[in-house]
C-alpha positions, 0 to 999 in steps of 0.5 A: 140351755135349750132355746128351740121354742124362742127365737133368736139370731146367732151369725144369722142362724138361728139359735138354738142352744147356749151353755157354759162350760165347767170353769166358766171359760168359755160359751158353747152355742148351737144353731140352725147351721151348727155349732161354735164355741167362743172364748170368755177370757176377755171382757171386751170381746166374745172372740169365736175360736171354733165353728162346726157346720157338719151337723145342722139344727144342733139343739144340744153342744157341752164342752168339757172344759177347755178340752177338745171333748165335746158331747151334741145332739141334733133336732134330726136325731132327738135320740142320739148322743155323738161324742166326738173330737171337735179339732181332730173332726172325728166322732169318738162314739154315739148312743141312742136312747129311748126317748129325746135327750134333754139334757147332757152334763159333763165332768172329767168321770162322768157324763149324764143323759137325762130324758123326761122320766130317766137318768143314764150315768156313763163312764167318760173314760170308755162311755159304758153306761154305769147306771140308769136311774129309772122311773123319775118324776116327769121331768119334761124340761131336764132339769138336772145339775152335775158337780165338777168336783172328782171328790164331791161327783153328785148329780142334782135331778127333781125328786117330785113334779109337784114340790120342790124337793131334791134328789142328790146321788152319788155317781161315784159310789152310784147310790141316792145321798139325799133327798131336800125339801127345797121348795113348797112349788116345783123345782125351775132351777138347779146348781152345784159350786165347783167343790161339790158342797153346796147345792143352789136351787129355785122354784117355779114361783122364783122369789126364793133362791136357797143354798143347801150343803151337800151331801147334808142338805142342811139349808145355808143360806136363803135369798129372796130375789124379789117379791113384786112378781113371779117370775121364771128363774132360767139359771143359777150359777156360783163363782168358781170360789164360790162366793157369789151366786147369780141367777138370771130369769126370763126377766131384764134383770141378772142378780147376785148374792153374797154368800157370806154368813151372818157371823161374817156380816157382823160388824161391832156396832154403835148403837143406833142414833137414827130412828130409823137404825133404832126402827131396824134393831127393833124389828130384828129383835121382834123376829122371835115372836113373828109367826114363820113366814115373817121371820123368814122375810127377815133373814133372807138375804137381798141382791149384793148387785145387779145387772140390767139386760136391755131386753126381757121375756127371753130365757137368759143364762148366767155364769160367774167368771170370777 
């Protein structure tokens, strides 16, 4: 995630950019100063295992996996992709495009450039570039989503810059899957599960989180984050099985759903000897006759737990190491 425009300290420096890698196991952080990567495999600590200070103002660093592969772009050179060896110290390659890099996403098979109105897919075996999808809706903040799955490698990017609808490809076979009328408001947030199989999208109003299989695009499951206010949905993130979904915000507030179907949330019931359980059977049985919007209040899904951050109005990222 890109943090140039807020403030923040990292060792002292300014941060600039801070990511996940694929599995969740570790954190990458660009600085005024540089680069460094730190271990997640304890809960007590965030142990540093590397730093860089050859290259400075580092508004993008993606690691690949555990792996020494590591793609960074500079503030100097907005342009400029260098892919380099971070252990050995040596750069592999660098690539300059049109415009200012946005967005870099990585996979074992490829690596994705995104720039506001266009989309490179490259080879990471050789870096040839394979593909451009050109003439893409502005997409000024780079918004894009790539799968870590060999057998499932898609690429999520905004279909639109005015609804919220999905454009799924293919950068294996290099061809458009699908298209998703995921939201009536722009898109704000994107994710795929570790298979490839489901896709997890936000818009910019950030009430609704909803869950589509891919490449299908059938709608799986809908969660309503909250609806006191609007609010800015910064990241999504599934589990590495894939059975729970997060999703911070520019809120003080990290949440997490269960995706589990409605046949698995059923449990033999009694019937109800409170009002209010007798009120609740009810009003589910009513859904049928309530008009759409009602309905859909209904069945969304809630929170299976929360995370209370002590500050909020930053951007915050999330992942799931479970």
């Amino acid at each position: 995630m890109n943090l140039a425009s807020q403030s923040g300290d990292a060792g002292g420096s300014q941060l600039l950019f801070a990511n996940f890698n694929q599995d969740n196991t570790s954190l990458a952080v660009g600085t005024k100063s540089g680069y460094k990567f730190f271990s997640l495999s304890s809960v007590d600590k965030l142990e540093q295992i590397y730093e860089c200070t050859d290259t400075e103002d580092v508004c993008i660093v993606e690691r690949l996996f555990s792996s020494s592969l590591v793609a960074i772009v500079s503030l100097k050179a907005p342009r400029k992709l260098k892919v380099c060896h971070f252990k050995k110290g040596t750069e592999i390659c660098n690539y300059s495009y049109s415009n200012t890099i946005l967005a870099v996403k990585l996979n074992r098979q490829r690596l994705i450039v995104c720039l506001e109105e266009s989309l490179y897919i490259h080879n990471i075996r050789d870096m040839k570039v394979l593909h451009t999808i050109r003439e893409t809706p502005p997409n000024p903040s780079g918004l894009c989503a790539l799968s870590i799955s060999n057998d499932n490698c898609y690429l999520a990017y905004p279909g639109s810059a005015t609804i919220g609808e999905v454009q799924v490809f293919d950068t294996v076979n290099l061809r458009a899957a699908n298209m998703i009328p995921a939201h009536d408001s722009p898109l704000a947030a994107l994710a795929f599960d570790a298979s490839g199989t489901k896709l997890a999208t936000a818009s910019e109003k950030g009430t609704v989180i909803r869950v589509f299989s891919i490449p299908e695009g059938q709608k799986l499951f809908e969660f309503r984050r909250g609806v006191k206010r609007c609010v800015s949905i910064c990241s999504l993130a599934f589990s590495m099985e894939g059975l729970y979904l997060s999703a911070s915000s520019n809120t003080e507030t990290v949440h997490i759903f269960k995706l589990e179907t409605q046949k698995e949330k059923y449990v033999p019931a009694e019937e109800p000897t409170t009002w209010g359980g007798y009120l609740g059977k009810v009003l589910m049985a009513s859904t049928t006759y309530l008009p759409s919007q009602v309905t859909e209040m209904f069945t969304q899904g809630r929170a299976f737990a929360t995370v209370r951050l002590p500050f909020c109005g930053h951007k915050n990222i999330c992942a799931l190491a479970v």
